[in-house]
N, C-alpha and C positions, 0 to 999 in steps of 0.2 A: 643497505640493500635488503628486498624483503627476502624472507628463506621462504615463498610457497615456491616450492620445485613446480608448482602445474606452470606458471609463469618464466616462461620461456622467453631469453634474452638474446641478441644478433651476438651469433657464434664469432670466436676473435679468430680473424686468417690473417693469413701473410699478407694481404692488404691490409688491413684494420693495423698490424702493427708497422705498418709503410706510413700511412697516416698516421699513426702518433708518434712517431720521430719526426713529422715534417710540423707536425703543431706542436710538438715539444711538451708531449706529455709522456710521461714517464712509465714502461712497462716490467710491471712484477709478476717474477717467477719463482717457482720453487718445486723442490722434488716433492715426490709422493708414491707408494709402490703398493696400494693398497686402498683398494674400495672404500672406507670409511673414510682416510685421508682423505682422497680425493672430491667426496661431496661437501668436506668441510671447506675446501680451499675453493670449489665453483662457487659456494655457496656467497664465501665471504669475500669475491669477487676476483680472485687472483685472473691476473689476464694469461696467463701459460703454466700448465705443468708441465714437468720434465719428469719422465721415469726416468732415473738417473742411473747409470750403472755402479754408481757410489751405493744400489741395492748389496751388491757384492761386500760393502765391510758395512754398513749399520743395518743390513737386515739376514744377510749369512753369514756377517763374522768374520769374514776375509780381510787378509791387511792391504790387498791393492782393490782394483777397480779386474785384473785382470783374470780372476777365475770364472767369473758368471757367463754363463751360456745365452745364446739364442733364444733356446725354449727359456729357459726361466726370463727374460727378457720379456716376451711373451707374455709368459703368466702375468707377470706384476702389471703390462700394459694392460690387459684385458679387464683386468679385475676395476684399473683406475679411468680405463673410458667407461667401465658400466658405472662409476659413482657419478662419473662429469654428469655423464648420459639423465640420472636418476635426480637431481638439480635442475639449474637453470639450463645446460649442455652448453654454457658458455665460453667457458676455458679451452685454447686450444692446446692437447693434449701431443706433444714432442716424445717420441722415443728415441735413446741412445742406443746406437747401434753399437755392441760391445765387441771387446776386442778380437781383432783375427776373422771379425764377421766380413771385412771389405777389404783389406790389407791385401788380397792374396791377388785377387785382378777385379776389374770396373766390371768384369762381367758377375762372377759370384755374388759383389757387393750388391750389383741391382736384383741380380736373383734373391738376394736374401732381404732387401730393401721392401722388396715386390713382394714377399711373403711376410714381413711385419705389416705393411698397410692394408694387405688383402684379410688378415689374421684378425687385425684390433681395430678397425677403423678409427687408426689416429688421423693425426692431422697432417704431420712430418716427422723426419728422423733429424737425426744428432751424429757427425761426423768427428774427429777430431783430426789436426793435421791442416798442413799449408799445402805447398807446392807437390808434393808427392801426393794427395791422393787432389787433386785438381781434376783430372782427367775423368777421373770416378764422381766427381759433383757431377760435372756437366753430363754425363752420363745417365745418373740417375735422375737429376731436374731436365734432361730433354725428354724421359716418356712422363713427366709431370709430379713426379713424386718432389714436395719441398724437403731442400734439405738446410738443415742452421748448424753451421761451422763451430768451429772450437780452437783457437788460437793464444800462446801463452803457455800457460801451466798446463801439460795435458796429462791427467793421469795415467792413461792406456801406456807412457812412454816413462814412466816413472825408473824403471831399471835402467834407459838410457840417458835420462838426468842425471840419477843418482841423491836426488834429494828433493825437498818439495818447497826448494827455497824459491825466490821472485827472479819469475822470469824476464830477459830482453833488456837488461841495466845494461848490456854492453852494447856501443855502437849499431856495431856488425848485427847484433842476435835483432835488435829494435828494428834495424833497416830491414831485414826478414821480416820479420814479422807483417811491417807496413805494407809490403810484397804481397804476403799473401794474402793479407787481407783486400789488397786490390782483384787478386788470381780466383779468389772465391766466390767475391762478386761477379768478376766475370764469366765464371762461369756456371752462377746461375742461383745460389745460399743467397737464401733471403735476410738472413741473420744471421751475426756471429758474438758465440761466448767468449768475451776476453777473460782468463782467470790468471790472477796473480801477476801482473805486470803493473811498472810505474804507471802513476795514476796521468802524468803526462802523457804519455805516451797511450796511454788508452785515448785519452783529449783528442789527439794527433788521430789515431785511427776511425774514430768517432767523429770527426771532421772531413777526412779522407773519401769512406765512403758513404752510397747514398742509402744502404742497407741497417737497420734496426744494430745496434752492438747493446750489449747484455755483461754486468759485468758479474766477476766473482771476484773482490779483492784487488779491485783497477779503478777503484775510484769515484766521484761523482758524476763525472763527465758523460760518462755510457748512455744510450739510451734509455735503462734497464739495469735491473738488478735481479741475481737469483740467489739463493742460499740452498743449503742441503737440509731440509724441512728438522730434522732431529736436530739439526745445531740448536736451529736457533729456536728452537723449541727447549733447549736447556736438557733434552735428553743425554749427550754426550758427554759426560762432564770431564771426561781424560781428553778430549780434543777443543781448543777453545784458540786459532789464532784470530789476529787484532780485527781482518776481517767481520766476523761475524759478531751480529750483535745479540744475544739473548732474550727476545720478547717472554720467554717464559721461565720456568724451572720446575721442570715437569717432573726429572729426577725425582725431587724429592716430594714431589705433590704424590706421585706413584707411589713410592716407596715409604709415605708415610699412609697412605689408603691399602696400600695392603698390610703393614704392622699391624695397623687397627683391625684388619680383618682377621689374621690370624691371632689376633690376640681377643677377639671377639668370639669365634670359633672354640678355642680352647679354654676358656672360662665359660663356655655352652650359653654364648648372650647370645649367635646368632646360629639358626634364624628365630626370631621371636615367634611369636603364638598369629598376631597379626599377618608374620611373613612365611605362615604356614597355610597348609588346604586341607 
């Protein structure tokens, strides 16, 4: 793909990803929470970023998804529609509406929905949740706002799991599941993230409905695939499950470009005569 950002390529919407699930081409996503991220991933053609609220543990440190606020939500959105923007503006840019932002009633959730799109000009938000927040989709896709579901592993609910093992192995949890992934289409999620469930039973959902499904840990079958950009970038090296596959190893590419620099530094090799004014 060429990088002149002046070449401007047809922006990817909730149709564009309706058509590549119905011709069976496969769409890739990944987080991003920051300006430079995000011009490299329009660049190098990603078809969606996710401001992910997983901002909360690989960019503040948090151990869950569920300390990050609205405004900082915000912040990191704005910063990665001005990279999409400053590229080809191809990539459709998804924010995660983080926790406690919708939960409370369908009316604050659209209130707060309606002030991330009016805020960042993305493209959609990111819901997590089946039957319980139903009411709150349709709500927010009737005054037109898109929204793309989350079903499965949902982190926001991690205190009420109790653990971040694979969701929906039992009958009963899988039959939900199927549920609401029917309930979500209905009511109106153009897309939905399956994360950490059998790779079957994503199959199953992903045959089900007629809506784009996105996996994290569910398998081949998905329409799509997304990772949390630092995994698989090799930055995180204490978190590595089977999921994720490592395209890089940044860790130590980093950690060895800055040894050298401090060790350049202090033997007074940098900056040189040439990398002086």
């Amino acid at each position: 793909m060429s990088t002149d950002s002046s070449r401007k390529l047809p922006h990817v919407t909730t149709r564009r990803l309706l058509e590549m699930k119905e011709q069976g081409e496969k769409i890739a996503m990944l987080t991003a929470y920051d300006y430079t991220t995000a011009r490299i991933l329009d660049r190098s053609g990603i078809d969606v970023v996710l401001v992910g609220d997983s901002a909360s543990n690989v960019f503040s440190g948090h151990d869950t998804t569920l300390p990050i606020t609205i405004e900082e939500m915000i912040y990191h959105t704005k910063a990665v529609v001005r990279g999409v923007q400053a590229e080809t503006s191809r990539a459709m840019v998804v924010i995660d509406m983080p926790f406690m932002s919708y939960q409370l009633s369908s009316e604050e959730a659209l209130r707060n929905a309606g002030q991330i799109m009016k805020d960042n000009e993305c493209d959609a938000v990111k819901l997590e949740g089946g039957k319980v927040i139903v009411d709150t989709v349709k709500r927010i896709t009737d005054v037109g706002i898109p929204v793309m579901g989350h079903l499965g592993l949902t982190p926001q609910s991690i205190y009420k799991f109790g653990s971040y093992k694979v969701r929906a192995r039992e009958k009963q949890e899988a039959e939900e599941l199927l549920r609401d992934a029917r309930l979500l289409e209905e009511a109106g999620a153009f897309a939905l993230v399956l994360e950490k469930i059998p790779a079957d039973l994503a199959a199953e959902v992903t045959r089900l409905v007629s809506i784009p499904t996105i996996g994290i840990g569910a398998g081949m079958a998905c329409d799509g695939q997304v990772l949390v950009i630092n995994d698989m970038l090799g930055l995180n090296t204490e978190f590595h499950p089977r999921f994720v596959r490592r395209y890089a190893d940044l860790d130590n590419v980093i950690r060895d470009a800055v040894t050298r620099y401090v060790d350049d530094v202090k033997k007074k090799q940098f900056p040189s005569e040439k990398e002086s004014y």
